[in-house]
C-alpha positions as CSV (number, residue, x, y, z in Angstrom):
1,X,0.0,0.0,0.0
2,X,1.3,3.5,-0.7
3,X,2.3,5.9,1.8
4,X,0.4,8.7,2.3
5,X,2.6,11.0,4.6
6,X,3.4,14.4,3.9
7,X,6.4,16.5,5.4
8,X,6.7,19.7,5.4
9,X,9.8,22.2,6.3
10,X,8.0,24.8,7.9
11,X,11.1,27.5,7.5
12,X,11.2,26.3,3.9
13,X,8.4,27.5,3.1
14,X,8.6,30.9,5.4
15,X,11.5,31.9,3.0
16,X,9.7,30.6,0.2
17,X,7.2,33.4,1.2
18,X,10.0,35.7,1.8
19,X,11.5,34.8,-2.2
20,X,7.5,35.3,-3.4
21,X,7.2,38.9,-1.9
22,X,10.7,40.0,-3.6
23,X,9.0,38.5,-6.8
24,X,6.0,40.0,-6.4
25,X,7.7,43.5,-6.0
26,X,9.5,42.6,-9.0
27,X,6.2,42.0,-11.3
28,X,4.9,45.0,-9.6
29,X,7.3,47.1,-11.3
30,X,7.3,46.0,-14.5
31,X,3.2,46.2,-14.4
32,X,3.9,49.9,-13.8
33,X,6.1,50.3,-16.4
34,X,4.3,48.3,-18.9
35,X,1.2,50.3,-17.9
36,X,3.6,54.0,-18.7
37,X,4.1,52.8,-22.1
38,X,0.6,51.5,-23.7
39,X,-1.1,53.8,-25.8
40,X,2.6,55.3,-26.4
41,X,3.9,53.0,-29.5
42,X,6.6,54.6,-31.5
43,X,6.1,56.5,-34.3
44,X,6.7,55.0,-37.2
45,X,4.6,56.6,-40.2
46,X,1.9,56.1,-41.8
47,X,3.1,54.2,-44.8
48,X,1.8,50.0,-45.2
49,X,4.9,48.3,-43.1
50,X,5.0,50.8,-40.5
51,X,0.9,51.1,-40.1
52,X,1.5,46.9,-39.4
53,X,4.5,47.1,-37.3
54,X,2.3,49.4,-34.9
55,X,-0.1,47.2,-34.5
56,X,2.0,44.1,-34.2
57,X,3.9,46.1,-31.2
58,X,0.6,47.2,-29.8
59,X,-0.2,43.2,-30.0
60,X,2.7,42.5,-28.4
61,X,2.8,44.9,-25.7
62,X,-0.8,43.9,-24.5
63,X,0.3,39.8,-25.2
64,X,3.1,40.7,-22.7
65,X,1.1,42.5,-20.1
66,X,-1.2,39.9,-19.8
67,X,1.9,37.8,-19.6
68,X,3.0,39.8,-16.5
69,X,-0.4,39.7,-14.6
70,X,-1.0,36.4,-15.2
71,X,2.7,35.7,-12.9
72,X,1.2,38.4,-10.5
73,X,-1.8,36.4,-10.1
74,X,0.2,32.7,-10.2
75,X,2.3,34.3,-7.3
76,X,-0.7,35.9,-5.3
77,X,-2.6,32.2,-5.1
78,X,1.2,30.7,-4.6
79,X,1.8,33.3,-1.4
80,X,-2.2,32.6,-0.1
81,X,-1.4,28.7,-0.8
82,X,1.9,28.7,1.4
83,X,0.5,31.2,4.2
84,X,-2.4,28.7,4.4
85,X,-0.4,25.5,4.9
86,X,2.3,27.8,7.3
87,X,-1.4,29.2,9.3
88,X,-2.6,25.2,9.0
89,X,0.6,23.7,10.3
90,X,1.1,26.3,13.0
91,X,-1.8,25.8,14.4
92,X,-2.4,21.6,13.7
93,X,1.7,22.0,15.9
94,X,-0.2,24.3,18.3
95,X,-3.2,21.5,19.0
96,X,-0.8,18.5,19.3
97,X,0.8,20.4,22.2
98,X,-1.8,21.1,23.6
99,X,-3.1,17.5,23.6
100,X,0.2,16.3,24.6
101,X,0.0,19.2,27.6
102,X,-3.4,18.0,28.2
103,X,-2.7,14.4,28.9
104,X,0.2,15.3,31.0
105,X,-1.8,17.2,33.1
106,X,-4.0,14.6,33.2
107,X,-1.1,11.8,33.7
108,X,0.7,14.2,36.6
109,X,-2.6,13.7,38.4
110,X,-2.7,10.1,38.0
111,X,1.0,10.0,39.4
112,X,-0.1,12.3,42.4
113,X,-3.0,10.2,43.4
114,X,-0.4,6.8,43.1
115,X,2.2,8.4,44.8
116,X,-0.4,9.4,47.6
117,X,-2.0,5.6,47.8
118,X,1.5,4.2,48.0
119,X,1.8,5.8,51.3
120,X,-1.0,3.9,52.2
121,X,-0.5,0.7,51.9
């Protein structure tokens, strides 16, 4: 039968975070400056070749920024993916403490009440 298990590096993934957010900055800034030039294509004339080479770089320069903000959004659901596993882990760590805390809490009773009764006997 095949294993199931999963294992997960917890700081792995915080500087994975940490490598998404300079990326994201990144994609930012090229948005901006994708976003400065539309509408601004060169001016090449009116003549047949140049009337087609503005509209193949008007093509291109609205193929690219959809390009860009398709990353922007691949990274955004990547950084909300990882913060959710990080938040899940975190706390899924936090509960099995507390269990474990529980049931020696529980336990150090136990050991009380046996160490009390062997007095006893």
């Amino acid at each position: 039968m095949a294993e199931t298990m999963t294992s997960i590096d917890i700081h792995s993934l915080e500087d994975f975070q940490q490598t998404l957010t300079a990326r994201l900055g990144e994609v930012e800034v090229a948005l901006r400056k994708i976003e400065a030039l539309t509408g601004r294509n060169p001016a090449l004339g009116t003549f047949a070749d140049a009337v087609r080479y503005e509209r193949h770089y008007a093509t291109l320069q609205s193929d690219y920024r959809q390009r860009v903000q398709r990353l922007r959004a691949a990274i955004v659901a990547t950084q909300r993916a990882t913060a959710t596993i990080i938040a899940n882990y975190h706390g899924t760590e936090e509960r099995n403490q507390a269990s474990s805390d529980d049931i020696a809490a529980q336990l150090g009773g136990v050991a009380t009440a046996l160490d009390e009764d062997a007095g006893h006997v």
